[in-house]
C-alpha positions in Angstrom: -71.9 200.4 -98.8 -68.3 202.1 -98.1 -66.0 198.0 -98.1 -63.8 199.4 -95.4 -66.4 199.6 -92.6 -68.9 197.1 -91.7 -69.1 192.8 -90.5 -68.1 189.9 -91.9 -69.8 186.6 -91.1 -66.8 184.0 -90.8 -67.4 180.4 -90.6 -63.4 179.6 -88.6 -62.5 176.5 -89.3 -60.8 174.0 -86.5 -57.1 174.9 -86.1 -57.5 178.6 -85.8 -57.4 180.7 -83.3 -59.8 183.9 -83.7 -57.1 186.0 -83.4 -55.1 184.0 -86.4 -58.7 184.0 -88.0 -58.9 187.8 -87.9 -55.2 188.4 -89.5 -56.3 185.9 -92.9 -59.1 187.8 -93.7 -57.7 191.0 -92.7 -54.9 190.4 -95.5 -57.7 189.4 -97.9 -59.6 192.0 -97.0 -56.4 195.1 -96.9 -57.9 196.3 -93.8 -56.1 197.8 -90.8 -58.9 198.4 -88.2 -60.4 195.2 -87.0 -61.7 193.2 -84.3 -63.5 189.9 -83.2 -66.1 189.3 -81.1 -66.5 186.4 -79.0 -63.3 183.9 -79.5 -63.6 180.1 -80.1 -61.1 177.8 -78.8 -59.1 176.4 -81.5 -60.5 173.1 -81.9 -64.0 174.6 -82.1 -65.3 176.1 -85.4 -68.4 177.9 -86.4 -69.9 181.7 -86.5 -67.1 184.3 -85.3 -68.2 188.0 -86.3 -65.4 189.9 -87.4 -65.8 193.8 -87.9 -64.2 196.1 -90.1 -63.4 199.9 -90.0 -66.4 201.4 -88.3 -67.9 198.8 -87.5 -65.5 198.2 -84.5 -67.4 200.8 -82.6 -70.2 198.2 -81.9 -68.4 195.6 -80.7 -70.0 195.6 -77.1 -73.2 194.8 -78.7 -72.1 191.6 -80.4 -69.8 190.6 -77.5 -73.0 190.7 -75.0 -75.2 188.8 -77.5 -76.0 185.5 -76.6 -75.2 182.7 -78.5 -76.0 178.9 -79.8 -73.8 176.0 -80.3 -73.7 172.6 -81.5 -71.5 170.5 -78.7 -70.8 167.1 -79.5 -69.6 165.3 -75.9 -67.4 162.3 -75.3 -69.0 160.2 -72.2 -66.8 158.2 -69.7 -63.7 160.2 -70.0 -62.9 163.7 -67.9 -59.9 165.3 -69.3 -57.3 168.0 -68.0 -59.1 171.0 -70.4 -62.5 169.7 -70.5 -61.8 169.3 -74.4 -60.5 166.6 -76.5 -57.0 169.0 -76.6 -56.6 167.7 -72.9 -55.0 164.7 -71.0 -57.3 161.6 -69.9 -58.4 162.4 -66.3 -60.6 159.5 -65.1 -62.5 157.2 -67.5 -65.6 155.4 -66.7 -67.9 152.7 -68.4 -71.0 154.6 -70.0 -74.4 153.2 -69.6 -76.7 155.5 -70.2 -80.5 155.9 -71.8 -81.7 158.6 -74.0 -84.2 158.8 -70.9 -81.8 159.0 -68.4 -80.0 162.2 -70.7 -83.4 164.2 -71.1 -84.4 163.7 -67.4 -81.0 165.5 -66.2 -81.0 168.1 -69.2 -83.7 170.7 -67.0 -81.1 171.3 -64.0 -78.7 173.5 -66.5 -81.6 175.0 -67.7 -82.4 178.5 -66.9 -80.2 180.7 -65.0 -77.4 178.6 -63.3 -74.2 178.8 -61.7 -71.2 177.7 -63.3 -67.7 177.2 -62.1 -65.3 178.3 -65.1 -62.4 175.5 -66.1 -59.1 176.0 -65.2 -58.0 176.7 -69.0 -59.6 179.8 -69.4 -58.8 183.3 -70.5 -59.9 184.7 -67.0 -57.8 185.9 -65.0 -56.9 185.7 -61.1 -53.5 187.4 -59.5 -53.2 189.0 -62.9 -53.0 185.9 -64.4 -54.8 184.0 -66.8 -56.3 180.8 -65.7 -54.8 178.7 -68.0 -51.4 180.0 -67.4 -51.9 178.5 -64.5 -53.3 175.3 -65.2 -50.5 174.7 -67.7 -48.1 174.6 -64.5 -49.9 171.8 -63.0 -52.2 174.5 -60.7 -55.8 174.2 -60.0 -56.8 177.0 -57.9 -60.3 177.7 -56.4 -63.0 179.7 -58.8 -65.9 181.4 -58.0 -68.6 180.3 -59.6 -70.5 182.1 -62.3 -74.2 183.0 -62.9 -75.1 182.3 -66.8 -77.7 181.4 -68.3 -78.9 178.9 -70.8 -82.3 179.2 -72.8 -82.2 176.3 -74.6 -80.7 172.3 -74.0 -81.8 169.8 -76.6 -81.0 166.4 -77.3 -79.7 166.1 -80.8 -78.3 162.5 -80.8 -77.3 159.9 -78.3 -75.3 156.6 -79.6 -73.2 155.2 -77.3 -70.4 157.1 -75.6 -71.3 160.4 -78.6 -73.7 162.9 -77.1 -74.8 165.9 -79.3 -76.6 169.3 -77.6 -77.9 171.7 -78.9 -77.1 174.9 -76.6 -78.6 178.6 -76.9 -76.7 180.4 -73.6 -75.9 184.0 -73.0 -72.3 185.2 -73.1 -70.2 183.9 -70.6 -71.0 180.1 -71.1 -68.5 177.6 -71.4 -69.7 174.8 -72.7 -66.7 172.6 -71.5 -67.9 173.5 -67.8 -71.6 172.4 -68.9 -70.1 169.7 -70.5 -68.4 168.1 -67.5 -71.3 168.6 -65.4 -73.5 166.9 -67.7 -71.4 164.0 -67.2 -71.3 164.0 -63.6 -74.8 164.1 -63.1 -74.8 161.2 -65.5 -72.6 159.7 -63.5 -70.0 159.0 -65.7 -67.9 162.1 -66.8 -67.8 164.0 -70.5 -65.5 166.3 -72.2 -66.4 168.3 -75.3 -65.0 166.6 -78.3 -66.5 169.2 -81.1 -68.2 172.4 -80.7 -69.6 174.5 -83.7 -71.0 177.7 -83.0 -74.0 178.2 -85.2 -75.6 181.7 -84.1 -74.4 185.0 -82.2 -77.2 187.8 -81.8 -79.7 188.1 -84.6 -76.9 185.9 -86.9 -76.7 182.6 -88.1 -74.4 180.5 -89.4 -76.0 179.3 -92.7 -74.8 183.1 -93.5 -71.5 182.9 -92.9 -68.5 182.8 -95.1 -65.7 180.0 -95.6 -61.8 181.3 -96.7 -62.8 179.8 -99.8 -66.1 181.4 -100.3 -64.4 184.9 -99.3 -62.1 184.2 -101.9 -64.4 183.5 -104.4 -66.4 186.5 -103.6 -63.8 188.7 -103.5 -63.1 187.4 -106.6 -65.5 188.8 -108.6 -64.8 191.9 -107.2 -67.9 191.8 -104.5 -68.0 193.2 -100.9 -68.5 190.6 -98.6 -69.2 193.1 -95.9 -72.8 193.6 -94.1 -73.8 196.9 -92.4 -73.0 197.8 -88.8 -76.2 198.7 -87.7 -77.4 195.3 -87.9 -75.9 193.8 -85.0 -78.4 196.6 -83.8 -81.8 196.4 -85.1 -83.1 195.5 -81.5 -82.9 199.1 -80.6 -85.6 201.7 -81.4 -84.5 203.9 -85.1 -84.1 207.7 -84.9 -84.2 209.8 -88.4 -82.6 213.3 -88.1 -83.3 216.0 -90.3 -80.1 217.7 -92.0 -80.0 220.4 -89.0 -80.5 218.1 -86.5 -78.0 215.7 -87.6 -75.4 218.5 -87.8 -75.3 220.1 -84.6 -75.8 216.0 -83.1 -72.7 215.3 -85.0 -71.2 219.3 -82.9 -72.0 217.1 -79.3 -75.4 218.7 -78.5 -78.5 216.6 -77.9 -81.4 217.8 -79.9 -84.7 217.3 -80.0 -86.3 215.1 -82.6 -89.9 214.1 -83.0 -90.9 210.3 -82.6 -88.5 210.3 -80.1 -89.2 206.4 -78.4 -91.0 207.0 -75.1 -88.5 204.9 -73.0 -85.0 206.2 -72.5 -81.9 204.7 -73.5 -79.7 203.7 -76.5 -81.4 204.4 -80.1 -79.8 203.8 -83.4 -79.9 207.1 -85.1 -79.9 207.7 -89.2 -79.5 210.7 -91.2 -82.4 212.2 -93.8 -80.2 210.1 -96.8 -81.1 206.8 -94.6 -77.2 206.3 -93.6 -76.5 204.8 -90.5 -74.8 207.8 -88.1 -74.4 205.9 -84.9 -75.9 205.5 -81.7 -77.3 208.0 -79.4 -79.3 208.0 -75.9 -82.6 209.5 -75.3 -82.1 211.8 -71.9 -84.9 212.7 -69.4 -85.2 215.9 -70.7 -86.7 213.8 -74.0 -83.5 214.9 -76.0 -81.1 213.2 -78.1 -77.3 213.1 -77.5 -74.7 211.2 -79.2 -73.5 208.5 -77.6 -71.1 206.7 -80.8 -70.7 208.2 -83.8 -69.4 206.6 -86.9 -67.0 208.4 -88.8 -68.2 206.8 -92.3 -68.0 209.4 -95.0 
């Protein structure tokens, strides 16, 4: 595999932001073109894909993925940023059962709306949310459909709550987190969050600084094809002539074509990963994003 194009798995550590995360490893790396997918608050660590070269082309597919985490709440205090970063709000006495918890856990479950917190990255007026909250503003959000497949009750001991959340994109957790404690009747903020899958990854296969170091090292390539972040879509292999006048901007016919139309990953007769390309209603292929991997 060419070491200039492809993803790295990146366990960030607490401190970071993903953007400061992204600039370390691009100096290990000595690569120019890169990207991250999803950012984590600072305090938060875990999974963040970075992508290399190439690979930046399939961003949008990592970005949409949805995502697990492991959230360790703080009961009986509400904070200014929903995280332990933020200013004591409102603190309550916590009395609460493990029955109690599990009860409540089904209402966030499924597809439910969700107002996002004030110190955000979205943006209203042309400004960022939290540029706002940061002046002592709190204006009014819509709220937000997301959706979360999976709520589990890791631990409960005392005022310490761990979850175990699978959501898609577009969850915060510090919004789920507060909500949680309302219904409990006694408020929460996030103290911890560790992001431990995006897509088809998984933590367990992601790499520390230090392991990146020590890889690189012995003069490995910690980089893992593009087309992984991918492998939900139905595979295309083009012959030499096909793959040509693909790669001119024609859409050509190719047998096996999938039945149902829409994004394919396509490969050339060698097995390398071209890109991806769209089957039209004429039962052609067209390119849709082609890599530029030599």
């Amino acid at each position: 595999m060419n070491c200039q194009h492809g993803l790295l798995l990146f366990d960030k550590p607490a401190g970071l932001t993903s953007n400061a995360a992204l600039q370390r490893v691009k100096r290990l790396l000595g690569i120019k073109k890169a990207g991250h997918t999803g950012s984590l608050d600072p305090v938060a660590t875990g999974l963040l894909v970075l992508l290399f070269g190439e690979a930046t082309k399939v961003s949008d597919y990592i970005l949409n993925a949805d995502k697990s985490y492991r959230a360790t709440l703080r009961l009986g205090q509400t904070t200014t940023t929903g995280d332990s970063e933020g200013e004591i709000l409102e603190e309550r006495p916590v009395v609460v059962s493990e029955e109690q918890v599990r009860m409540i856990l089904p209402q966030f479950s499924g597809v439910i709306a969700q107002v996002p917190p004030m110190y955000s990255a979205i943006k209203q007026g042309g400004k960022p949310l939290y540029e706002l909250a940061r002046k002592g503003l709190e204006v009014e959000r819509a709220a937000r459909q997301v959706r979360i497949d999976a709520l589990d009750l890791v631990l409960l001991d005392g005022d310490r709550l761990v979850l175990d959340v699978r959501c898609s994109k577009g969850t915060y957790i510090r919004s789920l987190a507060a909500d949680i404690g309302a219904a409990l009747g006694c408020g929460a903020h996030v103290n911890g969050l560790r992001r431990t899958s995006t897509g088809p990854f998984d933590i367990t296969q992601a790499l520390t600084l230090e392991a990146l170091a020590d890889v690189l090292g012995r003069e490995e390539c910690p980089l893992k094809a593009m087309d992984l972040a991918l492998e939900y879509l139905p595979a295309v292999t083009l012959t030499e002539n096909t793959a040509y006048y693909l790669r001119q901007g024609q859409g050509v016919v190719v047998a096996h074509t999938p039945a149902s139309l829409g994004r394919i990953r396509l490969y050339g007769p060698m097995g390398q990963f071209l890109g991806l390309g769209e089957v039209m209603d004429d039962g052609k292929v067209a390119p849709r994003r082609l890599m530029s991997v030599n």
